[in-house]
C-alpha positions as CSV (number, residue, x, y, z in Angstrom):
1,X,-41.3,1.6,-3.5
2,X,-45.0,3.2,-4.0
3,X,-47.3,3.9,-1.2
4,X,-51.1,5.1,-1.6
5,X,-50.8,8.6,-0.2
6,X,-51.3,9.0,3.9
7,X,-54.1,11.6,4.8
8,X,-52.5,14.3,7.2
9,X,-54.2,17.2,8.7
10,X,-52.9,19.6,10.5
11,X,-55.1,21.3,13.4
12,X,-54.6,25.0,15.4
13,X,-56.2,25.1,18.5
14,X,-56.1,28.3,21.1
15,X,-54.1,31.5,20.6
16,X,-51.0,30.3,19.4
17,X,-49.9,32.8,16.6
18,X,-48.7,30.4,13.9
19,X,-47.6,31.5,10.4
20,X,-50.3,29.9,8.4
21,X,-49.1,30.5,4.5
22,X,-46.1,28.2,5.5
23,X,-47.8,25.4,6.6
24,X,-49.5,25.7,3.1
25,X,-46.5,25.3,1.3
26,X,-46.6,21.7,2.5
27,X,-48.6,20.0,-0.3
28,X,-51.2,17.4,0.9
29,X,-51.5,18.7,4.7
30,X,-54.9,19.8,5.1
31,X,-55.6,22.7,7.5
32,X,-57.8,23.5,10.3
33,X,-58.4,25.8,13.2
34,X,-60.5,25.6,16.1
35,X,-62.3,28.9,17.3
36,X,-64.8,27.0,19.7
37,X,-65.7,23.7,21.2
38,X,-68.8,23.3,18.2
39,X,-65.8,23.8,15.3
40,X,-63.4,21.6,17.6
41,X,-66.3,18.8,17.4
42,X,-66.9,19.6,13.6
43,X,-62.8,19.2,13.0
44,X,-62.8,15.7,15.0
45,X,-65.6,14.4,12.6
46,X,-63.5,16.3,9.5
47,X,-60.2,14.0,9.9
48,X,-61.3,11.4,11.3
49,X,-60.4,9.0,8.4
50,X,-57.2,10.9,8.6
51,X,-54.0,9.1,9.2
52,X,-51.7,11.7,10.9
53,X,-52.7,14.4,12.4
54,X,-50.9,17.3,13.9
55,X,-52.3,19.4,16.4
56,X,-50.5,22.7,17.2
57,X,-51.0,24.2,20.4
58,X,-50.2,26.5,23.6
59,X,-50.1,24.9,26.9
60,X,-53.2,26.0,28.0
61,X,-55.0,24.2,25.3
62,X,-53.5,20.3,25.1
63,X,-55.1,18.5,27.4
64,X,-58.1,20.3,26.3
65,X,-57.3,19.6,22.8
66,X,-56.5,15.4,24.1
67,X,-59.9,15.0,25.7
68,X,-61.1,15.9,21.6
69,X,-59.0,14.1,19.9
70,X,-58.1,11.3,21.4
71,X,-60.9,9.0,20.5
72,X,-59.6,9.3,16.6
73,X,-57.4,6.2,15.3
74,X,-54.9,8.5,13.7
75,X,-51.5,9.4,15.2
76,X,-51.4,12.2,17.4
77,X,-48.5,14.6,17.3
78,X,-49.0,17.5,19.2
79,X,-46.4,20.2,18.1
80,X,-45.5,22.7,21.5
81,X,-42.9,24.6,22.6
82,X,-40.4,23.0,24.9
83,X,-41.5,25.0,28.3
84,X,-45.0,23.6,27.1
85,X,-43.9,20.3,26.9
86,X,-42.5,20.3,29.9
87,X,-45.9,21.1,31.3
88,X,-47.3,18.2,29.7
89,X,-45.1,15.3,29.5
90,X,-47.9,12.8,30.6
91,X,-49.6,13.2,27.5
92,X,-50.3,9.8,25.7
93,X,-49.8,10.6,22.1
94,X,-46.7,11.9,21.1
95,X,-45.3,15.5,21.8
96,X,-42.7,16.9,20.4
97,X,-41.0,19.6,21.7
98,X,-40.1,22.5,19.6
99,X,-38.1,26.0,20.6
100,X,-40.1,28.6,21.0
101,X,-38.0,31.7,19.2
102,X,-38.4,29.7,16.0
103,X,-41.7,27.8,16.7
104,X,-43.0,28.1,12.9
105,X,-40.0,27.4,11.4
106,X,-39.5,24.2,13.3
107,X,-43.6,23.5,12.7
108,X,-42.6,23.3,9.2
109,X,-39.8,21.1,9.2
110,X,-41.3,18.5,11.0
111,X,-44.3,18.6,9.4
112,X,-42.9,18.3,6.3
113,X,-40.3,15.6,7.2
114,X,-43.1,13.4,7.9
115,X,-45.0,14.3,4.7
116,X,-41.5,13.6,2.8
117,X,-41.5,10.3,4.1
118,X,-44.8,9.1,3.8
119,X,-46.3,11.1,0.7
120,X,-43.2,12.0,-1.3
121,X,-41.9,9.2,-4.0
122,X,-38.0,8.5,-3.3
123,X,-35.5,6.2,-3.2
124,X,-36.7,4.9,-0.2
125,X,-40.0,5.4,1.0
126,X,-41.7,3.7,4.6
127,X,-45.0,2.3,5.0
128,X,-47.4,4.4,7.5
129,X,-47.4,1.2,9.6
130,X,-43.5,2.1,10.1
131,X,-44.5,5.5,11.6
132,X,-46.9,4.0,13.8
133,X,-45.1,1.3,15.2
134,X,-42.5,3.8,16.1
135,X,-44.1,6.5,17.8
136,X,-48.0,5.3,18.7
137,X,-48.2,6.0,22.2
138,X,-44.5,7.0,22.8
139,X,-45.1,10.6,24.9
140,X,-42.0,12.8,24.8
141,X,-40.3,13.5,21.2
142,X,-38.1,15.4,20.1
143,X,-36.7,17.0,16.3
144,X,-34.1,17.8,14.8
145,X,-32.7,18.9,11.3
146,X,-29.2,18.3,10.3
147,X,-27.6,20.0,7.1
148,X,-24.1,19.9,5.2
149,X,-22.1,19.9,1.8
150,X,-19.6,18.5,-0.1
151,X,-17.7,15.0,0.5
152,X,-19.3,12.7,3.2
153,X,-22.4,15.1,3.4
154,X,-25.0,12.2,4.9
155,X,-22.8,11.4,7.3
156,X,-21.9,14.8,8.5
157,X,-26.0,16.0,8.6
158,X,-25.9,13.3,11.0
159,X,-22.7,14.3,13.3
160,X,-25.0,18.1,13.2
161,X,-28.1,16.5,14.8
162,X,-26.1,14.6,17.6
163,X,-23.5,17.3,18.5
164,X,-24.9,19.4,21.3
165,X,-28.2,17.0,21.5
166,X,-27.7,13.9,23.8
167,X,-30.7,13.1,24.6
168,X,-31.3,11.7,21.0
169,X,-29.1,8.4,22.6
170,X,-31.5,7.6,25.2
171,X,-34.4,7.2,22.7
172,X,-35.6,3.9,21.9
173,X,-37.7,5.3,18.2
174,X,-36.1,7.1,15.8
175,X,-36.7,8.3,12.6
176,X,-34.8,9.5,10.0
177,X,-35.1,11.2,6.5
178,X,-32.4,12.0,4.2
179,X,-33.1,14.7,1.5
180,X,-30.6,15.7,-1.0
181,X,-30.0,14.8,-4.8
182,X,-29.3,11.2,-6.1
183,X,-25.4,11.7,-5.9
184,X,-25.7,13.3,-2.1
185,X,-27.7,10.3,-0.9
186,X,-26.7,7.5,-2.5
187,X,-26.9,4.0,-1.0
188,X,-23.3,4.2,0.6
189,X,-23.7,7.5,1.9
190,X,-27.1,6.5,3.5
191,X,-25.0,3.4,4.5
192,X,-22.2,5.6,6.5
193,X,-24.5,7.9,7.5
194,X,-27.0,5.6,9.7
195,X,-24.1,3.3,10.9
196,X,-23.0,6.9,12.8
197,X,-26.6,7.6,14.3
198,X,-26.6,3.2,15.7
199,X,-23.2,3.4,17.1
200,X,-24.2,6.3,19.0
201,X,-27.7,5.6,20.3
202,X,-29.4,2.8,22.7
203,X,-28.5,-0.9,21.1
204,X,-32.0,-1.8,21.3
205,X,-33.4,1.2,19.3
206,X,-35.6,1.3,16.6
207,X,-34.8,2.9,14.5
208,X,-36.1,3.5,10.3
209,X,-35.1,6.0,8.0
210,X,-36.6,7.0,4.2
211,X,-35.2,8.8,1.4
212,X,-36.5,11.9,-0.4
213,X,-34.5,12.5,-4.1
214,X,-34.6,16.7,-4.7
215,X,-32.1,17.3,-7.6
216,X,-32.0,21.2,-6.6
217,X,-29.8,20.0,-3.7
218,X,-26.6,19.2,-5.3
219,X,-23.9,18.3,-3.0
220,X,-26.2,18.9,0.1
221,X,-27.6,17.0,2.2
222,X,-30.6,17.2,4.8
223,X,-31.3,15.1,7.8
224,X,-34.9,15.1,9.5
225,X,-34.4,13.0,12.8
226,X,-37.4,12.5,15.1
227,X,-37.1,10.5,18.5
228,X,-39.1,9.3,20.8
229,X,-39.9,6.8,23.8
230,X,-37.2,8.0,26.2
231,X,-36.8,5.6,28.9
232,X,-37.8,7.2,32.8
């Protein structure tokens, strides 16, 4: 299906050193950093029709960064690093927890999971009320990116993201994109692919998953799973 494009920013707040040029690679994410509280009041007005926004942070700055943003309708997802996180796990949007020896690379994959699945035409695509209904309000999430080749690819991506991550069955929200080339992820792949991922998770998740067609893949296969509103 179609969608009118979703308006994502993406916004840098405190020290954090993040790789800039590859966040720029993600076409449609507008960027902003915040050098003081007058820009950090300028950025709120700036995106404040935006849908989605990301805001990238150190520890010392969420809360900081919450008492800003958190009168805009968007969805919050702060992007941290998992000690970070840890600090913060009250937080009321959602924050997802990334590793810190890879923190840019893992910046980028979410970031441009979400894009693929909002802003990217494939075979299937999710309204940004799917997004929201999934993670508004939801705290503590978590990524992960799943890749493989050859026969049963879409299935296998999947058996990568739940090997050596169990906390992904204890979430109630899940999302999940597929990205690979029309004969990678075609409908029975998908099929055998998600029926791994619900026999393996809570029965009463929620879970939605979209679709992104790249040709250049070939036989591969890559899974984007985001979960969120752990139980305790």
């Amino acid at each position: 299906m179609e969608n009118s494009k979703v308006k994502i920013s993406a916004v840098i707040i405190g020290s954090i050193n993040i790789d800039v040029d590859t966040l720029k690679k993600i076409e449609g994410i507008e960027l902003f950093k915040v050098t003081d509280r007058k820009s950090c009041e300028e950025i709120v007005n700036r995106v404040s029709s935006d849908d989605l926004v990301f805001i990238i942070s150190d520890g010392r700055e969420v809360y900081y960064a919450e008492k800003f943003f958190s009168r805009l309708p968007a969805l919050k997802i702060f992007l941290v690093t998992e000690a970070q996180a840890a600090a913060n796990k009250n937080l009321r949007d959602v924050i997802i927890q990334l590793p810190a020896q890879n923190f840019n690379e893992k910046i980028f994959e979410v970031a441009n999971a979400f894009n693929d699945v909002l802003n990217v035409e494939g075979l299937v695509a999710l309204d940004f009320t799917d997004i929201q209904s999934l993670f508004k309000n939801s705290g503590k999430a978590i990524s992960n990116i799943g890749v493989a080749t050859g026969e049963n690819a879409a299935e296998n991506a999947v058996q990568n993201v739940l090997e050596g991550h169990d906390d992904i069955k204890s979430a109630r929200s899940i999302l999940m994109n597929f990205k690979g080339s029309n004969k990678s992820v075609s409908i029975d792949n998908i099929k055998a692919a998600t029926k791994k991922i619900k026999s393996s998770v809570r029965e009463d998740a929620k879970f939605t998953f979209g679709i992104t067609i790249d040709e250049s893949f070939g036989d591969k296969v890559k899974v984007a799973v985001i979960a969120g509103k752990f139980l305790g």
